[in-house]
C-alpha positions as CSV (number, residue, x, y, z in Angstrom):
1,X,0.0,0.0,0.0
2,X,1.2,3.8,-0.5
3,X,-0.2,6.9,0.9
4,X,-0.2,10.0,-0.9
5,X,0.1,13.3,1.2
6,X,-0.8,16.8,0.2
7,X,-1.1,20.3,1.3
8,X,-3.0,23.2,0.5
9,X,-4.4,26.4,2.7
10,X,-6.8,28.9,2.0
11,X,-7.6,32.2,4.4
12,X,-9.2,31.2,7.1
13,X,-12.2,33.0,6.5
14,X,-12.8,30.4,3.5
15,X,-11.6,27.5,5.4
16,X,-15.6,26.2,6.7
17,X,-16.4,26.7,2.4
18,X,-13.2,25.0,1.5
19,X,-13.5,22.1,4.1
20,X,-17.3,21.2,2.4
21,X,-16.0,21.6,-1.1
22,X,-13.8,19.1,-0.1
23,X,-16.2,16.3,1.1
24,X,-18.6,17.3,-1.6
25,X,-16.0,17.0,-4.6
26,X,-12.5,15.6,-3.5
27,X,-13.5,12.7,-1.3
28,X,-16.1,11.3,-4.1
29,X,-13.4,11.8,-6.4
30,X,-11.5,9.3,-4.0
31,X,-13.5,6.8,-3.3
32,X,-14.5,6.3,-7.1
33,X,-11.5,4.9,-7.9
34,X,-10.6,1.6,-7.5
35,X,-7.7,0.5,-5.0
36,X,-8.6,3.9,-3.2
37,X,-8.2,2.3,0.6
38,X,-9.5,5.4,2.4
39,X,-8.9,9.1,3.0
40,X,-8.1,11.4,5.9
41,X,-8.8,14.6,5.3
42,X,-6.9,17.1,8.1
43,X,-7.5,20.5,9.1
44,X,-5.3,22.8,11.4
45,X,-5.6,26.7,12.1
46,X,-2.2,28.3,11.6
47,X,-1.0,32.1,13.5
48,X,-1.1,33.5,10.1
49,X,-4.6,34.1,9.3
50,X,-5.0,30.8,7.4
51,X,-6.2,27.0,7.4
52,X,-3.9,24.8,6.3
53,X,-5.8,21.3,5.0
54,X,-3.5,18.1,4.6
55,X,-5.0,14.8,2.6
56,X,-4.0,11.9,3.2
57,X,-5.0,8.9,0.9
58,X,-4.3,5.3,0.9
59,X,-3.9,3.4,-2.2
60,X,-3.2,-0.3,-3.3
61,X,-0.3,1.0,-5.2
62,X,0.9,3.0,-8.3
63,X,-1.3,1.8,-11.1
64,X,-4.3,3.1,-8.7
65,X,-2.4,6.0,-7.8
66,X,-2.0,6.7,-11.6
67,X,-5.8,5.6,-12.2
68,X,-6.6,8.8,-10.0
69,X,-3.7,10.8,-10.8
70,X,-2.7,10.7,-14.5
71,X,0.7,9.6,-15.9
72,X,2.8,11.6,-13.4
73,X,1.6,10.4,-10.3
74,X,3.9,12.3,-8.5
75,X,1.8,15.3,-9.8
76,X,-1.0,17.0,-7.6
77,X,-4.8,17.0,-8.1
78,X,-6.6,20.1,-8.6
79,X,-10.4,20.6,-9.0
80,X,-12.1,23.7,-10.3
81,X,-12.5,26.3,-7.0
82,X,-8.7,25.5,-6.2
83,X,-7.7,28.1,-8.0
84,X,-10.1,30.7,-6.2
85,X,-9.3,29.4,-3.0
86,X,-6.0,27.9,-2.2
87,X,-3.4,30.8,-1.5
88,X,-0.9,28.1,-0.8
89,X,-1.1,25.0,-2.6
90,X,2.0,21.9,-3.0
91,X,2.2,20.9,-7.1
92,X,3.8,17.8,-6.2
93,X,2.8,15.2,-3.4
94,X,4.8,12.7,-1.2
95,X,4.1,8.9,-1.5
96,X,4.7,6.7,1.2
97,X,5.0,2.7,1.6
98,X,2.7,1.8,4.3
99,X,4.6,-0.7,6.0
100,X,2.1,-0.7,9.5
101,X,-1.1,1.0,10.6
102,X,-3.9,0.0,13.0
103,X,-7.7,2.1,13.6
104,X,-9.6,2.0,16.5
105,X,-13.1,0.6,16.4
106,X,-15.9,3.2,16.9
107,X,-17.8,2.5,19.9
């Protein structure tokens, strides 16, 4: 398995628009690909006035990675507001080999 990690932030004040753009357009984008094994979708305030948002995806391995990426899978995903609302954006992502992981069961 290999995670994918980006990170993007937008001014805070369009961080509650940006964090439902997200579940209404990235994580379906996600999760319709297959050997997508989950998402985490991260939020943090920062002291400068803005929201940074980290994803976190878990994948089977490259050719899913490439499914939902393109050719250069070491390239980052955009969708359409991005451009309005990111004022910080990474073009490239880090890939990881998941080598261990564990999630508690909801009670």
């Amino acid at each position: 398995m290999i995670a994918r990690i980006w990170t993007g932030a937008t001014r805070a004040v369009d961080a509650d628009f940006y964090q439902q753009y997200m579940r209404e357009v990235a994580l379906p984008g996600y999760e319709g690909v297959a050997g997508n094994r989950g998402v985490l979708m991260l939020r943090r305030d920062r002291d400068d006035e803005r929201t940074e948002f980290t994803m976190i995806t878990v994948w089977d391995g490259l050719e899913s990675i490439i499914a939902f990426a393109g050719p250069d899978p070491d390239r980052a995903v955009f969708y359409p507001l991005d451009e309005q609302y990111l004022i910080e954006r990474d073009l490239s992502v880090r890939h990881y080999d998941v080598y261990a992981g564990s999630w508690p069961e909801q009670a």
